[in-house]
C-alpha positions in Angstrom: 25.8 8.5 -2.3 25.3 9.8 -5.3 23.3 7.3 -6.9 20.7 8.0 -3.6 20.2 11.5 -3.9 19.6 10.6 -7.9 16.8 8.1 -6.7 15.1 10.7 -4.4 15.2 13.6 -6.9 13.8 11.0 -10.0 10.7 10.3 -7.2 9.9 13.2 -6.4 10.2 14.6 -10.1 7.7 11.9 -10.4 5.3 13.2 -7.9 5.6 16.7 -9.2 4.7 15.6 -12.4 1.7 14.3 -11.1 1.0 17.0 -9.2 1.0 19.4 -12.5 -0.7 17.0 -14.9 -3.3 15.3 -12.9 -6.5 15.6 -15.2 -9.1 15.5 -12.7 -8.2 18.2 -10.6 -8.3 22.3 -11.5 -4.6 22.9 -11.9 -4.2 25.0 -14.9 -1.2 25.7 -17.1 0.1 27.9 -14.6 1.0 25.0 -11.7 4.0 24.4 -12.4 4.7 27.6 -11.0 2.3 27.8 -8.0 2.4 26.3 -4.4 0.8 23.3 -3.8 -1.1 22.8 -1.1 -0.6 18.8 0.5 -2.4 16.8 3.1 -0.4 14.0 4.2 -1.9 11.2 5.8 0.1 8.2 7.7 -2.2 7.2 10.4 0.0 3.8 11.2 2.1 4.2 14.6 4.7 1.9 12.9 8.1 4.5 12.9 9.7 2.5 10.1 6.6 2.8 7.3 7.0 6.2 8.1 10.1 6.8 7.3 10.1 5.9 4.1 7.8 8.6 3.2 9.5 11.5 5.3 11.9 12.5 2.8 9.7 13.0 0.1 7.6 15.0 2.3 10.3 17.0 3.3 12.1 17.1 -0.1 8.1 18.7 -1.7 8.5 21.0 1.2 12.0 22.3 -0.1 10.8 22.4 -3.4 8.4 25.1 -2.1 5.3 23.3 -1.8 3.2 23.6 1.7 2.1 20.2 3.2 0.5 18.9 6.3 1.1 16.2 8.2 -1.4 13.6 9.7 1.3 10.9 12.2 2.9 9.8 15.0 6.1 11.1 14.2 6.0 15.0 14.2 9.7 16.6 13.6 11.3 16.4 16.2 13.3 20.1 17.5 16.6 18.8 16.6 14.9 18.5 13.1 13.9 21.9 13.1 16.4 23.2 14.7 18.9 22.1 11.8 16.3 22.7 9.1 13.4 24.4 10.0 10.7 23.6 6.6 8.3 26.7 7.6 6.2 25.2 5.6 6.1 21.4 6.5 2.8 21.5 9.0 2.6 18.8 11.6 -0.9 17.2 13.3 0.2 14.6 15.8 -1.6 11.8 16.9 0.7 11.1 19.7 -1.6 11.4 22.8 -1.3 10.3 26.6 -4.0 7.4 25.9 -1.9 5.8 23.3 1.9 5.0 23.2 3.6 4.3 19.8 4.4 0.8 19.8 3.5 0.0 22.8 1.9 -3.1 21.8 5.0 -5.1 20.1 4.3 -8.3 19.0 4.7 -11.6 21.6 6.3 -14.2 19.5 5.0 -16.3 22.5 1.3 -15.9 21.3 2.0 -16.7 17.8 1.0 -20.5 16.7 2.8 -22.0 13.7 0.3 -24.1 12.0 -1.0 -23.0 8.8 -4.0 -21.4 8.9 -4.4 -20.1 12.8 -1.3 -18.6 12.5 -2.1 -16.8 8.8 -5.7 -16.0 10.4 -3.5 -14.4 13.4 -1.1 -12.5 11.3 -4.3 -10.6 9.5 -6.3 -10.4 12.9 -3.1 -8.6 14.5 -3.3 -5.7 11.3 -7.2 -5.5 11.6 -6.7 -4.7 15.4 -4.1 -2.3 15.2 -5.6 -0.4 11.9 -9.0 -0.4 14.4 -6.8 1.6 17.1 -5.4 4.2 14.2 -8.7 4.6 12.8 -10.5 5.3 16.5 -7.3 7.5 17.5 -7.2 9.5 13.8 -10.7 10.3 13.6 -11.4 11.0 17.2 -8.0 12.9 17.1 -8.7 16.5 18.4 -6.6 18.4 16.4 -7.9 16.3 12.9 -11.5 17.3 14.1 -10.7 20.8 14.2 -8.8 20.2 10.8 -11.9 19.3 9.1 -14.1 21.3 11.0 -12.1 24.2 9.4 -12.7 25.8 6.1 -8.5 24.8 4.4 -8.1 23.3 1.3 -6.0 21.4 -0.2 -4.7 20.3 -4.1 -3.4 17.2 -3.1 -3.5 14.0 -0.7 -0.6 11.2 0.4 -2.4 8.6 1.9 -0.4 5.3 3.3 -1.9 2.1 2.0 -1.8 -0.7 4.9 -3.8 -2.5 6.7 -6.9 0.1 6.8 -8.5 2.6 4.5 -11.2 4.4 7.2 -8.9 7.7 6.4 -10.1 7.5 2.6 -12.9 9.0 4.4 -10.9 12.2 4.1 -10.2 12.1 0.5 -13.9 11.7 -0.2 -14.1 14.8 2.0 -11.7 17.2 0.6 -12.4 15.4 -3.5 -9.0 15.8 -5.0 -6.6 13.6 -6.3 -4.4 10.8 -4.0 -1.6 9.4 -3.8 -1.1 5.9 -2.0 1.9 4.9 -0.4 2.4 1.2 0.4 5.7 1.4 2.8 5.9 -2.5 2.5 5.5 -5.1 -0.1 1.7 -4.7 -1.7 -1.3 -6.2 0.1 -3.1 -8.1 -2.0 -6.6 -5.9 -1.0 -4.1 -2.8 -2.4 -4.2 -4.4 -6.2 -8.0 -5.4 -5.6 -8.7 -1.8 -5.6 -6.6 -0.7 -8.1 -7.1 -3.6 -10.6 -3.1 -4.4 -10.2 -2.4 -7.9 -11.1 -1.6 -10.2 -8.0 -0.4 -13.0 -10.3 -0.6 -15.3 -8.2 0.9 -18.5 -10.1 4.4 -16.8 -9.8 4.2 -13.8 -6.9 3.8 -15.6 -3.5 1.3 -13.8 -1.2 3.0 -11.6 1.9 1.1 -13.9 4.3 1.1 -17.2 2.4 4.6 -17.8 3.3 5.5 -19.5 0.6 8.8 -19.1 -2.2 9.6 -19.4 -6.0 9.4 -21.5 -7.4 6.1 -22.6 -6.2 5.0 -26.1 -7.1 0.9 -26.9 -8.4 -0.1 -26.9 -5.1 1.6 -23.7 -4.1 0.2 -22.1 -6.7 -3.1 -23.2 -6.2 -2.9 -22.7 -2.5 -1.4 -19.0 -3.0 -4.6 -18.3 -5.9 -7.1 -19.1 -3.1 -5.5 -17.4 -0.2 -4.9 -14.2 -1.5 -8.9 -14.1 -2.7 -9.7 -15.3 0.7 -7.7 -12.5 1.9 -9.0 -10.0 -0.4 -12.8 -10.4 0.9 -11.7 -11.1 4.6 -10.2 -7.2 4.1 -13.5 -5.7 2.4 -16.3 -7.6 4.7 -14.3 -8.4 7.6 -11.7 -5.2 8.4 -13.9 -2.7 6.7 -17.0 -3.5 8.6 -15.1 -2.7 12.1 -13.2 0.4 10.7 -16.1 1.6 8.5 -17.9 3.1 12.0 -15.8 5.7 13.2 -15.8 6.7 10.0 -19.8 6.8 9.3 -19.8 8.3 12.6 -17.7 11.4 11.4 -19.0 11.3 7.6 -22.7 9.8 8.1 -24.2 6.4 6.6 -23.9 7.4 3.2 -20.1 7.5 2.9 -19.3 5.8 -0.3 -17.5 2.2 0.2 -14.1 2.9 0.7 -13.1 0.3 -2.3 -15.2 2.5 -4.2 -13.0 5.8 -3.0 -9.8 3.8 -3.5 -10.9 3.2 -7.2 -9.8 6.7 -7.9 -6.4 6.5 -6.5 -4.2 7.9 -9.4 -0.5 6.8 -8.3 0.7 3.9 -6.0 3.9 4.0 -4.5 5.6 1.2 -3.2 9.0 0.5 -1.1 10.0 -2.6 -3.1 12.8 -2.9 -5.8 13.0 -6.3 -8.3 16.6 -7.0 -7.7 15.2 -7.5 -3.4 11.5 -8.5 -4.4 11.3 -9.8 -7.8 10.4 -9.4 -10.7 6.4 -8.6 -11.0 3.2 -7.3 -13.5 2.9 -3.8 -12.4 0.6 -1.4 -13.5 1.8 1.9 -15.3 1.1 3.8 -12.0 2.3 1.6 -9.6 6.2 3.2 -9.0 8.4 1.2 -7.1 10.5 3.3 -4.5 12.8 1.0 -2.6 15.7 2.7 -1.1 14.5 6.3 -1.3 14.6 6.7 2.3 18.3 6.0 2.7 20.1 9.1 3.8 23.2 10.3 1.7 25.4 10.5 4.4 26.1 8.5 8.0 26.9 9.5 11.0 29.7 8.5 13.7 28.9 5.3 15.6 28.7 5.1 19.0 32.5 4.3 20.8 31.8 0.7 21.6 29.8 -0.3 18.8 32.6 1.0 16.7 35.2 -0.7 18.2 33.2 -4.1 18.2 32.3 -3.7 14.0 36.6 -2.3 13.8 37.5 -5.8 15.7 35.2 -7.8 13.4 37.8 -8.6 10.6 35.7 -11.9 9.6 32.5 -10.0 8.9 29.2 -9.2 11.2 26.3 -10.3 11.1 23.3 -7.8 11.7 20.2 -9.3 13.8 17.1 -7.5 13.8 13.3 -8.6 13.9 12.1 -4.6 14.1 10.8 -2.3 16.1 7.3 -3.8 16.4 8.2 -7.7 17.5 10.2 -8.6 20.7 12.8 -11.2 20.0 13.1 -11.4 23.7 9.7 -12.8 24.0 10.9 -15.8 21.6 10.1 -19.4 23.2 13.2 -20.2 25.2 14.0 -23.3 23.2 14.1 -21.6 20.2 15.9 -18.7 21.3 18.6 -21.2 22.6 18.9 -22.9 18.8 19.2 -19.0 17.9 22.2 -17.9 20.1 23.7 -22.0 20.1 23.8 -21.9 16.3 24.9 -17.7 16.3 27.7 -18.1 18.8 28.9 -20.8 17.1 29.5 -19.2 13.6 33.3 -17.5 13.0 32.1 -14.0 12.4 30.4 -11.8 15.0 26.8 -10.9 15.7 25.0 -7.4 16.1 21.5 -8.2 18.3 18.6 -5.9 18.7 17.6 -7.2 22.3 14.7 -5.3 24.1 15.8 -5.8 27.5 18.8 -6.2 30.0 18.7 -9.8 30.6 20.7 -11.8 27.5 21.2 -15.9 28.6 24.2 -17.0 28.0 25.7 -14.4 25.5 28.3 -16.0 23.6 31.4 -13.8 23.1 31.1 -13.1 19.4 27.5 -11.2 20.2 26.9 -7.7 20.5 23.6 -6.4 22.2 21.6 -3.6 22.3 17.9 -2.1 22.7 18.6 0.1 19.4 21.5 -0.2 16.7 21.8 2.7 13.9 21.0 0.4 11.1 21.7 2.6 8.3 25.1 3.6 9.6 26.0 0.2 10.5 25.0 -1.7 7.1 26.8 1.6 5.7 30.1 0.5 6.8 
């Protein structure tokens, strides 16, 4: 517990630092001292990226800095309730044409051969950072944010799988932050001029593992440059016009505005990920989300994990994919080879119907995964 709220404070010291030093921007001696004005921008309906982020946002806004908040996931009034942050600002882009998560990923539609089902994986992020970039700038309550005369000292700015909403840092011209909530996208170190080193880091898509062989390596070198330019000419090209529409034609190339990004933030950690080149900005941040405490489970679950004397296993694909939509025949080698194993199971399953639950397997739509892995 300890060791946590160590991790968060060292992060955030970090931030603050940058925050008061940051060269380019008309901070004077005096900053250390003054409030901070933040724009925070998470335009990705995915709850889990976001979550990594909220406590930092929330720990700035302790630490008496003002932010605002550009997601799906305002706080909520139990939130406020038990802290209020008067100062934490939300803009949600939660609206009745557009359900968070609504489309979860069919593990029927996805192919496994090679390169349909790599070309699927990317064509699945360009489509969903399409929706975030027509909902965000079209986004009432953003319009009348930049119709408006604030400032602000500062932007956070989650690095996925679009950058149309670096549109807003060429707006407001001061310094960014990015935030890459997963491993790094291989377009993310194209922009910053962070190494991919591809002989020994295997690309998030390439699905390969160290120690890669010659022909890993060479297949890993040409996939993550084939990946790099499908990003810049292929996703930017379809999430470049909402944002010309808002900003006009001239709108400098968004590689171009992320060229100025001055920290990177990423939720990875070299004892999970491995070892890697990073450059003296890029921070890694894994685990600074976990809370410091847990709370109670619910009654049943706890008696199931209390019963488990052998050990439990935790099953869980994610919010975003439906491991109920799994091909039935490999579903049954999943629950044939699960039920069979001496320990019991925890299972994420999205809806009422489970075949043939062996007796050792515990299912539920949501599991508190923090408390559980806690105990």
């Amino acid at each position: 517990m300890y060791l946590r709220c160590t991790n968060l404070c060292f992060y955030v010291f970090i931030v603050s630092c940058f925050i008061c030093c940051e060269a380019k921007s008309d901070f004077t001696s005096k900053s250390l001292d003054r409030k901070l004005k933040i724009l925070g921008i998470f335009p990705h309906p995915g709850k889990s990226h976001f979550f990594v982020i909220q406590p930092i946002l929330e720990e700035l806004v302790r630490r008496g800095h003002e932010l605002t908040v550009i997601s799906y996931f305002p706080r909520t009034k139990g939130s406020k309730a038990k802290e209020p942050l008067p100062n934490y600002k939300d803009i949600s882009l939660v609206d009745e044409n557009y359900i968070v998560n609504e489309e979860s990923v069919d593990l029927n539609n996805i192919r496994h051969l090679p390169i349909v089902t790599l070309l699927m994986e990317l064509n699945i992020l360009k489509n969903r950072g399409q929706i975030s970039c027509d909902n965000g700038l079209r986004n009432p309550k953003v319009l009348e944010l930049l119709g408006s005369k604030e400032k602000f000292d500062l932007i956070f700015i989650e690095k996925f799988n679009t950058d149309c909403f670096l549109s807003l840092v060429h707006k407001y011209k001061v310094p960014f932050v990015g935030i890459t909530t997963c491993q790094i996208m291989s377009w993310t170190n194209n922009h910053i001029g962070n190494p991919d080193d591809e002989a020994n880091v295997p690309s998030v898509f390439g699905h390969r593992k160290k120690p890669m062989s010659f022909f890993d390596r060479t297949a890993n070198l040409l996939w993550t440059h084939i990946q790099n330019i499908l990003f810049d000419f292929w996703f930017n090209w379809y999430h470049r016009v909402p944002a010309e529409k808002l900003f006009g034609s001239d709108l400098p190339t968004f590689k171009d505005i992320a060229k100025e990004q001055s920290i990177l933030l990423v939720n990875t950690h070299w004892s999970l990920h491995g070892s890697r080149p990073l450059l003296p900005n890029v921070i890694e941040i894994g685990g600074v989300h976990l809370p410091s405490s847990t709370k109670p489970l619910p009654q049943d679950l706890a008696k199931f994990l209390d019963e488990a004397k052998e050990g439990v296993l935790y099953f869980c694909l994610g919010s975003m994919i439906n491991t109920s939509s799994m091909p039935p025949a490999k579903l049954q080698a999943i629950i044939n080879v699960l039920g069979s194993i001496p320990r019991k199971v925890l299972w994420k399953w999205e809806i009422d119907d489970f075949p043939e639950k062996p007796d050792n397997v515990f299912v539920s739509r949501w599991l508190p995964q923090f408390d559980v892995l806690s105990k």
